[in-house]
N, C-alpha and C positions, 0 to 999 in steps of 0.2 A: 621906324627903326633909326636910331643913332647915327652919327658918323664914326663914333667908337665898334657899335656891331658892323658896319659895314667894312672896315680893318680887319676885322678877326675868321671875317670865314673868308674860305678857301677857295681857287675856283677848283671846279671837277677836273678840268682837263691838266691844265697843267704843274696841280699842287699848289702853287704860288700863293702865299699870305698877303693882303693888304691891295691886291688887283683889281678889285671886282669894284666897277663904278655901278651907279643905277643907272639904268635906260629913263629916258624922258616918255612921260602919260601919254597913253595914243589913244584913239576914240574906244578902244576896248577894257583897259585895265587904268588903275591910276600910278599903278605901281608894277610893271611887267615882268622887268627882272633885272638881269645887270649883265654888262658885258666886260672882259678879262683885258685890260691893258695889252697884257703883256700876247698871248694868242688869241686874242678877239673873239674868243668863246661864249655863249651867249647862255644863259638859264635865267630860268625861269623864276620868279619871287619864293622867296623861302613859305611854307607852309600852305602854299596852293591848291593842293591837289585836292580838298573836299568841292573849291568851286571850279575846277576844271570840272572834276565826274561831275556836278548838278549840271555843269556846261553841256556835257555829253548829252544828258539824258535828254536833257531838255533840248537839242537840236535833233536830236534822234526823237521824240515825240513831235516837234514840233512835223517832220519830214511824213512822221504815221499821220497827224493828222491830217496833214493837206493831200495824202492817199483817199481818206477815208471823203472829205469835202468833195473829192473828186466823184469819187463813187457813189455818193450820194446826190451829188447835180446832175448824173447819168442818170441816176433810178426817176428823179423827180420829172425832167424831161423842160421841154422849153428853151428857151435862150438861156445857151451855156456859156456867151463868151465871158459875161462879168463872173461870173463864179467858179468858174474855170482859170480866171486871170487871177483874181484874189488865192486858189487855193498855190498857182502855182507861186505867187511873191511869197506865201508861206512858208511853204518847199523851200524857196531860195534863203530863205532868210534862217530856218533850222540848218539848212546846209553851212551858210556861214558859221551858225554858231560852233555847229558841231566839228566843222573844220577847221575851224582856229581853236577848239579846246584841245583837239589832236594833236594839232602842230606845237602848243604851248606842253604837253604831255610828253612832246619827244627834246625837249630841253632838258637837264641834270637839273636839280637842287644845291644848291650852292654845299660847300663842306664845311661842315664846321658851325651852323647855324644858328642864332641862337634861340635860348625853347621862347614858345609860343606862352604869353600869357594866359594862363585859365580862367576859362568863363563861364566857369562852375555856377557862380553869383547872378550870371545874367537866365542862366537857363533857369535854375531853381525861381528867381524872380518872376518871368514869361509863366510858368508851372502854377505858382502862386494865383497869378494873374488870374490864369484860365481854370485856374478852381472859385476863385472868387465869383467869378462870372455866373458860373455853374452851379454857385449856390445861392445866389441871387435868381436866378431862371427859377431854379427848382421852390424858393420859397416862394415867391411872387406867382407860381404853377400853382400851389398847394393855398395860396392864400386866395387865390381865384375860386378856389375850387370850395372852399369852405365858405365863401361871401356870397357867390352865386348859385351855389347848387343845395 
């Protein structure tokens, strides 16, 4: 993002045009969000929110799994403490995630933002890709099948 886009939006809280600095990279994000000059309001990076939700899910999965590890070290029986220690660093560690995509989720979106470039181009390309692939499987399937059988 420009230094011209960062001028033109807004911040949420106090309306105010041309306020919004960016925050410096912290071990979580490269780009977090920005805070308000003028009332030190703080939100989150413009267009965020698809990797905050995978953030979610994925600390909330990581928390089921290390349930399930647990549950599973019960059933098998034995010396629990190493796989009882590893499920719970899991747990801690879905916790983090999930608790810092929460906390980034209760920031505003800056006003006035500007749009997101489309990556129409990149997904049809990936699409592309993974038909390729799959047609290559299926020839090399079907050419197996006629050499050897």
């Amino acid at each position: 993002m420009s230094d011209l886009d960062d001028r033109r939006m807004r911040c949420p809280y106090c309306k105010e045009r041309g306020t919004l600095q960016p925050l410096e990279a912290n071990l979580m994000m490269r780009r977090p969000g920005y805070v308000c000059e003028k009332c030190e309001g703080q939100t989150r990076a413009p267009g965020s929110r698809a990797t905050l939700v995978v953030g979610s899910v994925l600390g909330a999965g990581a928390i089921v799994l290390a349930l399930f590890m647990v549950y599973a070290s019960i059933q098998v029986g034995g010396d629990l403490d190493g796989r009882v220690y590893g499920a719970s660093m899991f747990a801690c560690l879905g916790f983090t995630v999930l608790v810092w995509s929460l906390v980034q989720f209760s920031y505003p979106e800056p006003l006035d933002q500007p749009a997101r470039p489309s990556r129409l181009w990149l997904y049809l390309l990936v699409a592309l890709g993974v038909l390729a692939v799959l047609g290559a499987a299926i020839f090399g399937f079907f050419y197996y099948l006629h050499e050897m059988m």
